[in-house]
Structure formats: structure tokens, C-alpha cells
C-alpha positions, 0 to 999 in steps of 0.5 A: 407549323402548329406543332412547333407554334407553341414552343415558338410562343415559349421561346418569344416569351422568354427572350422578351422576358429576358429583354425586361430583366436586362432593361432593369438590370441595366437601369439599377446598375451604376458601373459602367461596364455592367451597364454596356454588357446588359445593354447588349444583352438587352438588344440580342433578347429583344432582336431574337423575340422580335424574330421569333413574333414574326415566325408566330404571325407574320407581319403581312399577313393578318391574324388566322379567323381561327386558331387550330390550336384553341380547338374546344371538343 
């Protein structure tokens, strides 16, 4: 899992990311139809992030004493 724990991280980071922009896009918009679609923009970005934290950390389990990957030499 360390190797792919990383691009996990990259992947939560950028559909969060893509959740927020829909979340303003959504609230600067004023047509109707623009706002449905970014909405469900907004929920499919924020559902996959959501998949993608519980891969990184499993909610019943607390987080690891030590993270292999911040190893120092």
C-alpha cells in the first residue's frame, strides 16, 4: 500500500479540490441548469474524495505511530 498511498493522497487532493470549485461555481451561478449540473458535480467529487480518505486511513482503524513514507536518513 505505500507505494500507491501517495497517488491515493494526489487523487483525495484533487477531487476535494474539484468539490470546492463546484461548491463556488455553484453558488456564483444564477441559471438554474448550471447550478443542477455543478451540484452534481459537487456531490460525485466529494463522494469519490470521501472513498479515496477512507483507502488512505481507514476509519476503524487509528492513525499508523509511524508513517513509513516520512522516514528521515
Amino acid at each position: 500500500m505505500p507505494q500507491n498511498r501517495n497517488k491515493l493522497i494526489e487523487l483525495f487532493i484533487g477531487n476535494i479540490s474539484n468539490a470546492i470549485v463546484h461548491e463556488i461555481l455553484e453558488k456564483a451561478i444564477t441559471q438554474e441548469e448550471l447550478i443542477e449540473k455543478y451540484d452534481k458535480e459537487l456531490l460525485a467529487s466529494l463522494s469519490l474524495a470521501k472513498r479515496y480518505r477512507e483507502k488512505i486511513n481507514p476509519i476503524d482503524k487509528s492513525f499508523p505511530h509511524k508513517d513509513n513514507i516520512l522516514k528521515t536518513k
